[in-house]
ZADO-1210 file (C-alpha; in nm, 4 decimals, padded with zeros to 6 digits):
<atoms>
<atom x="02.6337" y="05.1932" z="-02.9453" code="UNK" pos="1"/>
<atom x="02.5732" y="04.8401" z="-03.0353" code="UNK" pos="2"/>
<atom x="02.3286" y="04.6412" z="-02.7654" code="UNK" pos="3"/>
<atom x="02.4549" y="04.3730" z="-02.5346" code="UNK" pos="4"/>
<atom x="02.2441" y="04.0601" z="-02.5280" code="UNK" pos="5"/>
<atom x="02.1698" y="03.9247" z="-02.1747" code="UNK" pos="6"/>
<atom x="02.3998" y="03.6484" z="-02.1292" code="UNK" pos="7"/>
<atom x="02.2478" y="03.3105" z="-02.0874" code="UNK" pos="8"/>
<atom x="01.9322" y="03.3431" z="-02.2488" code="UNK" pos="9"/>
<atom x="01.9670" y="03.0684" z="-02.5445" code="UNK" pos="10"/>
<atom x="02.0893" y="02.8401" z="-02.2904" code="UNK" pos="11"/>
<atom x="01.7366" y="02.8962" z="-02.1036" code="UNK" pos="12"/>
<atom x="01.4946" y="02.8402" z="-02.4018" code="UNK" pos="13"/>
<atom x="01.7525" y="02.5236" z="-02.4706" code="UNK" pos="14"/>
<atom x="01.6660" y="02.3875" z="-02.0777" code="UNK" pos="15"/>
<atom x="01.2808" y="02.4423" z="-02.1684" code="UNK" pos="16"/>
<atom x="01.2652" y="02.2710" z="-02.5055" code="UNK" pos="17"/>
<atom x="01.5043" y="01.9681" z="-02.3170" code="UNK" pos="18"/>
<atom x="01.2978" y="01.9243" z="-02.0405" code="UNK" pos="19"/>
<atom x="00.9489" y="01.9835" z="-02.2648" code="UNK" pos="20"/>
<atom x="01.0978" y="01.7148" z="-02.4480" code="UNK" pos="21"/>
<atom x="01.1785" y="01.4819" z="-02.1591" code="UNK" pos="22"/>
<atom x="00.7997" y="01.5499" z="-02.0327" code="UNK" pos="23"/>
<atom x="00.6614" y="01.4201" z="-02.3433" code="UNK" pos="24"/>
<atom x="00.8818" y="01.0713" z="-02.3220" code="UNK" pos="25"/>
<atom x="00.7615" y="01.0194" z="-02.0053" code="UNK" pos="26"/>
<atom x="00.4169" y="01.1159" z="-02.0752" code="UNK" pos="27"/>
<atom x="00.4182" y="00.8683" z="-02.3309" code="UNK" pos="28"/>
<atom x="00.6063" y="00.5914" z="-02.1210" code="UNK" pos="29"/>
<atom x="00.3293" y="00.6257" z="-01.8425" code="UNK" pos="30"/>
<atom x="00.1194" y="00.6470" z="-02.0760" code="UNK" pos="31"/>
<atom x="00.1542" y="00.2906" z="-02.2505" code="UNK" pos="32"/>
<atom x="00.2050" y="00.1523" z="-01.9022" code="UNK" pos="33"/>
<atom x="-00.1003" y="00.2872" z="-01.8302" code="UNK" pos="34"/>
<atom x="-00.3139" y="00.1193" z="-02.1065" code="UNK" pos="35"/>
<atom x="-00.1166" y="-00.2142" z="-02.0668" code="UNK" pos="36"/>
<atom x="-00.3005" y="-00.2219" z="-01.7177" code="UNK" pos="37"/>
<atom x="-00.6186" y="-00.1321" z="-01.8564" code="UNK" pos="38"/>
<atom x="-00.5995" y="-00.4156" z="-02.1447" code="UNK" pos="39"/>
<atom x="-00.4783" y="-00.6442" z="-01.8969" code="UNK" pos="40"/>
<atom x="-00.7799" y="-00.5754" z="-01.6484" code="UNK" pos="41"/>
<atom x="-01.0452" y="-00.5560" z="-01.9696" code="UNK" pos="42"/>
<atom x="-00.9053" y="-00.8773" z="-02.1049" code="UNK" pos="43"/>
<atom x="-00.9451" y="-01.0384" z="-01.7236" code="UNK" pos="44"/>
<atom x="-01.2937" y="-00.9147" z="-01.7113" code="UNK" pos="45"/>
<atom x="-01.3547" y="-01.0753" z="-02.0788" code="UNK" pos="46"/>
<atom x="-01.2470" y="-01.4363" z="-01.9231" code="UNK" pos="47"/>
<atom x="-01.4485" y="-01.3788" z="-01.6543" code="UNK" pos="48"/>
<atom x="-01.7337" y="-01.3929" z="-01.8615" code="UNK" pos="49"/>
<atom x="-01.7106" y="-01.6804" z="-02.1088" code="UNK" pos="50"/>
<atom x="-01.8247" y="-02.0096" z="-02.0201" code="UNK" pos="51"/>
<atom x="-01.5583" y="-02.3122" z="-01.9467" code="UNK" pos="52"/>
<atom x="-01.5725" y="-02.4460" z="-02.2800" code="UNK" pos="53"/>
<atom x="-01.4889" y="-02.1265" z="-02.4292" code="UNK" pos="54"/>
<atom x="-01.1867" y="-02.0244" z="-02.2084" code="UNK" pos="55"/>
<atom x="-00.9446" y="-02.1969" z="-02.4115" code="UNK" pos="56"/>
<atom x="-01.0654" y="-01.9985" z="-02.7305" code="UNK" pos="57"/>
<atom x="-00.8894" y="-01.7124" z="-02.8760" code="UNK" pos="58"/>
<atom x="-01.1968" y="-01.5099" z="-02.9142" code="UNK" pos="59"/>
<atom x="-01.1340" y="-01.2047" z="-02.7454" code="UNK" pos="60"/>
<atom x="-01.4699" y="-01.1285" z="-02.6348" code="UNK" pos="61"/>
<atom x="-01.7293" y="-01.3907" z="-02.5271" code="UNK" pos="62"/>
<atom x="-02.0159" y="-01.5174" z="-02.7554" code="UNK" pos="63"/>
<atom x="-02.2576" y="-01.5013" z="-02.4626" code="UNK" pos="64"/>
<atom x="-02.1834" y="-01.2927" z="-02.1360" code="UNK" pos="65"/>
<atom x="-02.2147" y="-01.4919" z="-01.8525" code="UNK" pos="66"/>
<atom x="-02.2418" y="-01.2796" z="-01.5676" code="UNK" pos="67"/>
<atom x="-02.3624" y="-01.5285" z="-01.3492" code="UNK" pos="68"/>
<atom x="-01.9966" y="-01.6086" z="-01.2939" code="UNK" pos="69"/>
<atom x="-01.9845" y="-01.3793" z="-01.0642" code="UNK" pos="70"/>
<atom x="-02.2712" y="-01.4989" z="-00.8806" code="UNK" pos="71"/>
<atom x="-02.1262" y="-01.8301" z="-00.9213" code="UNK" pos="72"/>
<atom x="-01.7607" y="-01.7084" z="-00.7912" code="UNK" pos="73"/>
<atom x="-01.9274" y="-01.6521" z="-00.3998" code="UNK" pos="74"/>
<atom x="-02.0377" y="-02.0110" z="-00.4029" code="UNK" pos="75"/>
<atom x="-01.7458" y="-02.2033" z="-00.5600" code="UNK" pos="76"/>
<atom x="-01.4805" y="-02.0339" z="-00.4480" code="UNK" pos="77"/>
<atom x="-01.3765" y="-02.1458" z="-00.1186" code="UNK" pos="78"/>
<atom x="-01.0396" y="-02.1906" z="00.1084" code="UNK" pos="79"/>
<atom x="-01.1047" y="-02.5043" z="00.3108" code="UNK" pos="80"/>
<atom x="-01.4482" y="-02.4114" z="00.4999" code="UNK" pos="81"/>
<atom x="-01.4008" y="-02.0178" z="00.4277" code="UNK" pos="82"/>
<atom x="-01.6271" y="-01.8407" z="00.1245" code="UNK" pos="83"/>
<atom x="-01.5959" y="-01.5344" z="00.0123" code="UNK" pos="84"/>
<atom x="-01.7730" y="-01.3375" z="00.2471" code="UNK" pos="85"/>
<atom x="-01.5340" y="-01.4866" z="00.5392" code="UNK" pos="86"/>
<atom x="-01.2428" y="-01.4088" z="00.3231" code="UNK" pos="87"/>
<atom x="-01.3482" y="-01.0574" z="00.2638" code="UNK" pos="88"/>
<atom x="-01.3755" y="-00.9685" z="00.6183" code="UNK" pos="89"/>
<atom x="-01.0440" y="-01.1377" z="00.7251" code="UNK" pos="90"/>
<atom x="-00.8939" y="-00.9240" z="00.4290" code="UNK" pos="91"/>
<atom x="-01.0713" y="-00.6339" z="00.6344" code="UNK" pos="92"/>
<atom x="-00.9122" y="-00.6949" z="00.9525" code="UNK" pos="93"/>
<atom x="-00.6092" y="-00.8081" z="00.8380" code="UNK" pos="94"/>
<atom x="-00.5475" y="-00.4801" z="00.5704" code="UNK" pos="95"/>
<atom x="-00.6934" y="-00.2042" z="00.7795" code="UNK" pos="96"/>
<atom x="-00.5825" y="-00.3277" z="01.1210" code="UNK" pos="97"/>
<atom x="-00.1877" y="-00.3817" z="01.0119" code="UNK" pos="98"/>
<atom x="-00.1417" y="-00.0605" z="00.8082" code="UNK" pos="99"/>
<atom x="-00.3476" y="00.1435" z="01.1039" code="UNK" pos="100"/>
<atom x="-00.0725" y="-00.0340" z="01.3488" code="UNK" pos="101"/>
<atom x="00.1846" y="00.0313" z="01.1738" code="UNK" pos="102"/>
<atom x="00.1596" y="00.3658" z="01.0463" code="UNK" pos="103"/>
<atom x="00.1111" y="00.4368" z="01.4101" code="UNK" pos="104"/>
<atom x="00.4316" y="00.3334" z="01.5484" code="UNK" pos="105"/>
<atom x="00.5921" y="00.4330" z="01.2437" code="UNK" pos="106"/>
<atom x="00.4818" y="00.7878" z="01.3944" code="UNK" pos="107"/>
<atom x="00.5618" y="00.7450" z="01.7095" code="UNK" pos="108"/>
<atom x="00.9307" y="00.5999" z="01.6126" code="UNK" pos="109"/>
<atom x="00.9632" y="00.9395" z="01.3428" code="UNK" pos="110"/>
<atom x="00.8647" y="01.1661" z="01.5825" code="UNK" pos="111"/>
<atom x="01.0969" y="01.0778" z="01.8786" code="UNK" pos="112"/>
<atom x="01.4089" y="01.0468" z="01.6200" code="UNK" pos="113"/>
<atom x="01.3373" y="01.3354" z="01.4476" code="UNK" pos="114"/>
<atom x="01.2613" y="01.5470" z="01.7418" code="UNK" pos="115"/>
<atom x="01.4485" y="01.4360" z="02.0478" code="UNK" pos="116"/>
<atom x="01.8389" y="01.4463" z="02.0895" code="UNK" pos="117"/>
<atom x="01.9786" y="01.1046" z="02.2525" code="UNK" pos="118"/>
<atom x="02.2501" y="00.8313" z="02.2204" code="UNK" pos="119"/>
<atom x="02.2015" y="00.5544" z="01.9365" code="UNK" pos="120"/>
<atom x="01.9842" y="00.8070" z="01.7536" code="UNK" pos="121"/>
<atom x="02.1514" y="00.7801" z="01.4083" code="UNK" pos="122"/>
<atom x="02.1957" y="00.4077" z="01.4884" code="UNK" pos="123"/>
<atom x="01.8006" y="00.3264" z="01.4658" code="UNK" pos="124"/>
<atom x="01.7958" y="00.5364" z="01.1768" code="UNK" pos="125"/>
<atom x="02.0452" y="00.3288" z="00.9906" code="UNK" pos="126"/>
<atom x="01.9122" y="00.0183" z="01.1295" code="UNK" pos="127"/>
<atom x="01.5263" y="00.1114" z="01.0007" code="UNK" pos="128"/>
<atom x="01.7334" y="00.1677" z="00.6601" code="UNK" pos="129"/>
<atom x="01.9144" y="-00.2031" z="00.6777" code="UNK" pos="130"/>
<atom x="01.6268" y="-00.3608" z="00.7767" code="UNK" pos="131"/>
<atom x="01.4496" y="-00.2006" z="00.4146" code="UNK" pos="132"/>
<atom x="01.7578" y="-00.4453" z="00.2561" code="UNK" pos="133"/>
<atom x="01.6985" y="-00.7420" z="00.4185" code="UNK" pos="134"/>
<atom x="01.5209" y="-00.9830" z="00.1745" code="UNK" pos="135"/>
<atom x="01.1653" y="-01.0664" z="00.2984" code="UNK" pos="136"/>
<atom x="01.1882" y="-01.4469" z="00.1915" code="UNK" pos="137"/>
<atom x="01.5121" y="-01.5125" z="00.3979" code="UNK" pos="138"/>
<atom x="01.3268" y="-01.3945" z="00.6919" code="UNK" pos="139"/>
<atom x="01.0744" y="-01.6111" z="00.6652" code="UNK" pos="140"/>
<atom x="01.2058" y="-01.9269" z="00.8763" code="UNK" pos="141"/>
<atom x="01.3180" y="-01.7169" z="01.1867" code="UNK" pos="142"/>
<atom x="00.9168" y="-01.5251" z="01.1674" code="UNK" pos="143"/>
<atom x="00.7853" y="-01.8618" z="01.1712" code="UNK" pos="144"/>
<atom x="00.9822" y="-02.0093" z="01.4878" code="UNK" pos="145"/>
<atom x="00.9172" y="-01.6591" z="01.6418" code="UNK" pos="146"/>
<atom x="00.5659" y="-01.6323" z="01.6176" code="UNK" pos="147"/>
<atom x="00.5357" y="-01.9961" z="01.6874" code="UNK" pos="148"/>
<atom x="00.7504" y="-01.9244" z="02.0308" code="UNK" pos="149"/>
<atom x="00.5214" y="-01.6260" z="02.1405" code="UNK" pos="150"/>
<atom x="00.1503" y="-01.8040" z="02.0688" code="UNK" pos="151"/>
<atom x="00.0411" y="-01.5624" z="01.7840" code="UNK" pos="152"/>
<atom x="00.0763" y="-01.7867" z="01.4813" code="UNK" pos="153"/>
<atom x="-00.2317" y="-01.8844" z="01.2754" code="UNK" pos="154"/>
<atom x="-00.3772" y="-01.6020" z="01.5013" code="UNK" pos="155"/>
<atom x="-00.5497" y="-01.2248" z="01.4837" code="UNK" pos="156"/>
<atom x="-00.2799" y="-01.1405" z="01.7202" code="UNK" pos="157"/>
<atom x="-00.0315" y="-01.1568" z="01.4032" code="UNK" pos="158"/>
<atom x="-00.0361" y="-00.7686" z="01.3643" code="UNK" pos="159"/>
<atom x="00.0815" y="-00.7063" z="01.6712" code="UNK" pos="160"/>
<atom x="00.3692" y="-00.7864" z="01.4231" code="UNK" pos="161"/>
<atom x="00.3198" y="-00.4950" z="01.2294" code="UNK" pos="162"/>
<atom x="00.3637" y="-00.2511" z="01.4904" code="UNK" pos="163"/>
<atom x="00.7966" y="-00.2588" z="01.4355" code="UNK" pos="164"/>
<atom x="00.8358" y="00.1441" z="01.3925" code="UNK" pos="165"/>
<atom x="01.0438" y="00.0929" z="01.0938" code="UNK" pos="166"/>
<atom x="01.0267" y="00.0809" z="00.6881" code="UNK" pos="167"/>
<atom x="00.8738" y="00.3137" z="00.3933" code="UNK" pos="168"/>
<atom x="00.6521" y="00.4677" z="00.7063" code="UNK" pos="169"/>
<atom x="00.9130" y="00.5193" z="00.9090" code="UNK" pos="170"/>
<atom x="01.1519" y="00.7152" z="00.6424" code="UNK" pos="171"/>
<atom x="00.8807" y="00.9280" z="00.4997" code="UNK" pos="172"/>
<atom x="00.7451" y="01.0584" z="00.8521" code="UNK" pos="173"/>
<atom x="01.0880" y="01.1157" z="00.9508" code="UNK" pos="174"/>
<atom x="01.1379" y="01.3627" z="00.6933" code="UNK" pos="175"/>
<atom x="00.8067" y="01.5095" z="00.7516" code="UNK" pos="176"/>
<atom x="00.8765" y="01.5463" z="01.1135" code="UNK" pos="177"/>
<atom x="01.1827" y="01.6967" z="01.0730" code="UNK" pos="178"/>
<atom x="01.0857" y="01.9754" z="00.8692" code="UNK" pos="179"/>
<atom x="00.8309" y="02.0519" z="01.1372" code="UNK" pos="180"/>
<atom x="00.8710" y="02.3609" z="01.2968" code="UNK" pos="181"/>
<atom x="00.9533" y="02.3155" z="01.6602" code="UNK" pos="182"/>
<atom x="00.7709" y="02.6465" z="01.7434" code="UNK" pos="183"/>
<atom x="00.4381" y="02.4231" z="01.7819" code="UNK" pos="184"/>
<atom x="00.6117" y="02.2024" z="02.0780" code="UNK" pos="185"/>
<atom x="00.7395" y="02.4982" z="02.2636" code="UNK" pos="186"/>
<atom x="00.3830" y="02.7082" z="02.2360" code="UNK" pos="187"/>
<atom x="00.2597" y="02.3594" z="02.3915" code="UNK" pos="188"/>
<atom x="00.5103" y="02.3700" z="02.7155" code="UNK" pos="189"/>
<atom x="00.4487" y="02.7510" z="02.7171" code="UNK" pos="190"/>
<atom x="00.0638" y="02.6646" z="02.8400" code="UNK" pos="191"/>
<atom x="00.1718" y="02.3721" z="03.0729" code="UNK" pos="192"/>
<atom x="00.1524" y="02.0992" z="02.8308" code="UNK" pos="193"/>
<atom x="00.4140" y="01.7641" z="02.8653" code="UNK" pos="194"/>
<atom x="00.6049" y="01.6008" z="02.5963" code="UNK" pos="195"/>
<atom x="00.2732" y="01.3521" z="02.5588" code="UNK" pos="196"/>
<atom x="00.0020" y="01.5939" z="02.5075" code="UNK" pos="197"/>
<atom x="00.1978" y="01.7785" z="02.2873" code="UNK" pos="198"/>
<atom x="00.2533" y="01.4845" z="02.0660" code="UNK" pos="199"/>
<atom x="-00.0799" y="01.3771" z="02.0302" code="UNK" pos="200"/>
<atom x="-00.2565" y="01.7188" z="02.0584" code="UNK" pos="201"/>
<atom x="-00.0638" y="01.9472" z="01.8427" code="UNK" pos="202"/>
<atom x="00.2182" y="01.7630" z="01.6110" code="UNK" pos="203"/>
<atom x="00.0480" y="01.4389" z="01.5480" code="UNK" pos="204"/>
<atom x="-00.2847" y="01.6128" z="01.3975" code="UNK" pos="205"/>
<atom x="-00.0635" y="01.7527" z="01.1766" code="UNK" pos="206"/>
<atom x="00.0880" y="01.4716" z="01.0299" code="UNK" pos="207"/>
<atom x="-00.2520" y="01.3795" z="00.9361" code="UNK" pos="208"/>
<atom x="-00.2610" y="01.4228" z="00.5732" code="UNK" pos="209"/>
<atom x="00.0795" y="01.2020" z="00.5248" code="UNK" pos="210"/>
<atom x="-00.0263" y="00.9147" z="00.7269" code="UNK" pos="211"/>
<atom x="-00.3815" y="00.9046" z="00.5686" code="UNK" pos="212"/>
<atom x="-00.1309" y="00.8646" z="00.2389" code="UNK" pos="213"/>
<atom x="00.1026" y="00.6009" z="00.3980" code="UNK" pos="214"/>
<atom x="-00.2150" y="00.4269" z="00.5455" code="UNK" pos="215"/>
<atom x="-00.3715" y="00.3691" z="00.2134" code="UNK" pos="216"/>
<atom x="-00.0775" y="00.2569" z="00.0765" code="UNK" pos="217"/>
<atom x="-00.0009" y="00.0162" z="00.2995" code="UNK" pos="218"/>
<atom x="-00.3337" y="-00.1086" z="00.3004" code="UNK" pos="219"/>
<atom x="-00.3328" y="-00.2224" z="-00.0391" code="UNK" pos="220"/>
<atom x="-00.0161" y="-00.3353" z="-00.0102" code="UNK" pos="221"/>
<atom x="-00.1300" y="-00.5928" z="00.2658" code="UNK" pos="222"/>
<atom x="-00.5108" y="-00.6341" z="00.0724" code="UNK" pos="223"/>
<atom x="-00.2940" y="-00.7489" z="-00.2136" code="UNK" pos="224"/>
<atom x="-00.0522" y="-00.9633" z="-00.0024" code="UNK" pos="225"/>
<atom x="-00.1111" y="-01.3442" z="-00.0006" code="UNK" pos="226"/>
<atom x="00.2384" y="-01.4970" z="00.1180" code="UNK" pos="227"/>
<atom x="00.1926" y="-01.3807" z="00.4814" code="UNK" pos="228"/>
<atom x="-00.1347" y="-01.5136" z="00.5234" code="UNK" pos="229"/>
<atom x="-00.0505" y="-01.8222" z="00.3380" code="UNK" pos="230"/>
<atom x="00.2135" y="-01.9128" z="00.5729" code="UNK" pos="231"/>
<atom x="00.0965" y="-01.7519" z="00.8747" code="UNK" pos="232"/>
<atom x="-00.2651" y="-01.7354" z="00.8936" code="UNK" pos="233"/>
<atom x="-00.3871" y="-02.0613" z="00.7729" code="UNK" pos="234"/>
<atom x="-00.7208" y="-02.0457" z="00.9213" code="UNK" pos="235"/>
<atom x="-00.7874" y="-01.7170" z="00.8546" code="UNK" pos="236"/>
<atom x="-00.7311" y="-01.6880" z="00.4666" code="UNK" pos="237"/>
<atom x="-00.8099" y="-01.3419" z="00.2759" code="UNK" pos="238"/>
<atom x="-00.9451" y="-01.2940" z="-00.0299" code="UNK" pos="239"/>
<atom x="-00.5707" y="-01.3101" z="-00.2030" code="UNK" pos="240"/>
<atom x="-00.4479" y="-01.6123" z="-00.0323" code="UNK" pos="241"/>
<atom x="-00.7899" y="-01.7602" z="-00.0318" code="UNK" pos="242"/>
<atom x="-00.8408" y="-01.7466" z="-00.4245" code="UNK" pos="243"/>
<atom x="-00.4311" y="-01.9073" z="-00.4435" code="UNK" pos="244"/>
<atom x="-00.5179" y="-02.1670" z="-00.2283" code="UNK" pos="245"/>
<atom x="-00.8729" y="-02.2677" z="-00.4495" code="UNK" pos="246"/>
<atom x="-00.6343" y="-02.2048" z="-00.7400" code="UNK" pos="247"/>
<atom x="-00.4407" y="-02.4908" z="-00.6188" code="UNK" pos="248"/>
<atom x="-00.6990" y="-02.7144" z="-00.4624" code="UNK" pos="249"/>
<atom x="-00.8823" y="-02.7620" z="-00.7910" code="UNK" pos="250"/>
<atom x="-00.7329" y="-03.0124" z="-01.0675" code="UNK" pos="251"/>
<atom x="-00.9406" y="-03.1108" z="-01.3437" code="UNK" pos="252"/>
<atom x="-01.2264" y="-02.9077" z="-01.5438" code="UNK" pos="253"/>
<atom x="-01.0648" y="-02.6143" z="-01.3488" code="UNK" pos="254"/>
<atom x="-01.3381" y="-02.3152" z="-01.3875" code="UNK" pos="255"/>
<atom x="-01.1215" y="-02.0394" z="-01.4958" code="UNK" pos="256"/>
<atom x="-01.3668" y="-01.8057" z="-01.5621" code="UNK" pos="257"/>
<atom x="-01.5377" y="-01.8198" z="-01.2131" code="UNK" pos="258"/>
<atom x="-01.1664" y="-01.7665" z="-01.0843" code="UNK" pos="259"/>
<atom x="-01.1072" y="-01.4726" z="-01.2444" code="UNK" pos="260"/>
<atom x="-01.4601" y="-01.3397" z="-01.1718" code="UNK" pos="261"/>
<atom x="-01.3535" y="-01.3806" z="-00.8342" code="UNK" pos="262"/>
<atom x="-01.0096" y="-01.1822" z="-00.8836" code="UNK" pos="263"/>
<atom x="-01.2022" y="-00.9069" z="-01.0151" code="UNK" pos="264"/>
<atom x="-01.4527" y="-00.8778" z="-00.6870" code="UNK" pos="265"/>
<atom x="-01.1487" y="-00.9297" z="-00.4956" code="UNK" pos="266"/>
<atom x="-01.0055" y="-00.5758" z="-00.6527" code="UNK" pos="267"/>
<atom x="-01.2970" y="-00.3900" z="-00.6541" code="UNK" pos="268"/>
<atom x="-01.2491" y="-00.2705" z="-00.3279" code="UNK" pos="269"/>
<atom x="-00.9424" y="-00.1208" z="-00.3927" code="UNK" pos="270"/>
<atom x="-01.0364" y="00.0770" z="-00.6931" code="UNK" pos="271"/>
<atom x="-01.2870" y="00.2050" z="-00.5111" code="UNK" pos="272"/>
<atom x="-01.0205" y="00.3207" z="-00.2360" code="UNK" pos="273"/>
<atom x="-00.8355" y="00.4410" z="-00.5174" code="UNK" pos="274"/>
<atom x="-01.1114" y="00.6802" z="-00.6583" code="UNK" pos="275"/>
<atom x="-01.2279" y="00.8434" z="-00.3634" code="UNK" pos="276"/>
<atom x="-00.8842" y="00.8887" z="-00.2233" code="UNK" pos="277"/>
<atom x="-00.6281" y="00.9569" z="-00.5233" code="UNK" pos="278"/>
<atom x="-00.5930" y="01.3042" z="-00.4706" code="UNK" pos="279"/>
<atom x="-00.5206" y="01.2372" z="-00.1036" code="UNK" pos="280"/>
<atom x="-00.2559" y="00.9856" z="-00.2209" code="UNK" pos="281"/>
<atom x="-00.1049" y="01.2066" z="-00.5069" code="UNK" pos="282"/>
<atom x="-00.0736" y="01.5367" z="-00.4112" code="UNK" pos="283"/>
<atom x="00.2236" y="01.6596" z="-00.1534" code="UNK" pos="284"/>
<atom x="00.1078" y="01.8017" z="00.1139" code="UNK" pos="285"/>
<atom x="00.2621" y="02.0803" z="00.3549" code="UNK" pos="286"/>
<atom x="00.0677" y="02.2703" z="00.5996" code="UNK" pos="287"/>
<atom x="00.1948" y="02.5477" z="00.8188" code="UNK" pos="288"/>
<atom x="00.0517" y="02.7905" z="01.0703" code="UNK" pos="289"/>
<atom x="00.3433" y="03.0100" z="01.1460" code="UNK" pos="290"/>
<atom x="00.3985" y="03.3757" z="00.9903" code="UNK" pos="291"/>
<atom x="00.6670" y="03.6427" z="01.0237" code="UNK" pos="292"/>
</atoms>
């Protein structure tokens, strides 16, 4: 009796060598995106070394290493009467205490959406989506005369802005929220707890891990931002509007080096917030304490 070969199993080994093969092109893709950013860094920290003369050479690396540009970068560069040191902590407050804010809400928003059963529900969903679309430059004339209206422009009280509810935050806790098990909540009103406590005692603690991720995201996002504070916090620069506005301010004999031994002290701190939090930021998380 002749012997039947299971059906489908070419096809298989085909779907493995396709998608090794598709694995390897985008290892290789990442890859060479992955050293262009290193180049680009090395070859940043190369300028920041040379003297002015040499910047316009095409010696890659300097003939003598002035590292003093660095010391040189907290006395030069300035934004109006701000150094570095005053930029650094307004990037401090401004970073940490927008992305805190609004990954907060963000929860808050999620949780009662996701959750909660009431009219215009799918209506804020769809209108956190929209406002995703909306370009950020076009908005910037109505933020201004709003801002200007309510007494918070040029002023800390600016991220009270960033408490909206909505965007990235707002989609990615929704869809952890949702495929939250309910059983938590009703173990919570079991032992006399309200719709508050339950939020912030048992459902919020576990959504943790994700907004540790969204907060460090958005953090660097805002570290790295210089428009806002540009146009919005004029006496309050950060380190990424500050070094654009001594960019501009300076016209002839312009120290590039010193600039870009600033740039480099301006990142530091988030490679560092990279390092000690990437496998925070990379890895999916899903944590459950229900059996049967």
């Amino acid at each position: 009796m002749a012997k039947v070969k299971p059906i489908g199993t070419k096809p298989t080994v085909k779907v493995k060598k396709d998608f090794l093969a598709i694995k390897i092109i985008v290892f290789v893709i990442f890859t060479l995106y992955a050293a262009s950013l290193i180049f680009a860094v090395l070859y940043a920290f190369s300028i920041s070394l040379k003297g002015v003369d040499e910047f316009h050479e095409k010696n890659l690396l300097p003939k003598e290493w002035l590292f003093s540009n660095y010391g040189q970068a907290f006395k030069e560069v300035k934004a109006g009467d701000s150094n570095m040191f005053v930029m650094l902590w307004n990037s401090i407050w401004y970073a940490c205490g927008g992305a805190a804010l609004g990954v907060f809400t963000s929860a808050i928003t999620s949780y009662v959406v996701a959750k909660y059963r009431f009219p215009g529900r799918n209506v804020i969903y769809w209108m956190a989506i929209v406002t995703m679309m909306i370009p950020i430059v076009g908005a910037f004339p109505a933020q201004y005369l709003v801002y200007n209206n309510l007494g918070i422009y040029d002023s800390p009280l600016l991220l009270v802005t960033k408490m909206a509810g909505f965007g990235f935050n707002f989609v990615v806790l929704l869809s952890f929220f949702k495929t939250l098990s309910w059983t938590y909540a009703e173990a919570g009103f079991i032992d006399g707890a309200g719709h508050l406590k339950v939020f912030f005692r048992i459902m919020l603690p576990q959504a943790l891990p994700v907004m540790g991720s969204l907060f460090i995201v958005s953090m660097v996002g805002m570290w790295n931002d210089y428009m806002e504070p540009t146009l919005f916090l004029k006496s309050f620069p950060t380190l990424s509007s500050g070094l654009y506005i001594f960019q501009l301010s300076q016209t002839r004999q312009f120290n590039y080096p010193v600039l870009f031994a600033g740039l480099l002290l301006s990142v530091i701190p988030v490679i560092v917030l990279f390092i000690c939090f990437q496998k925070t930021m990379m890895e999916s998380m899903s944590v459950g304490g229900i059996k049967g």
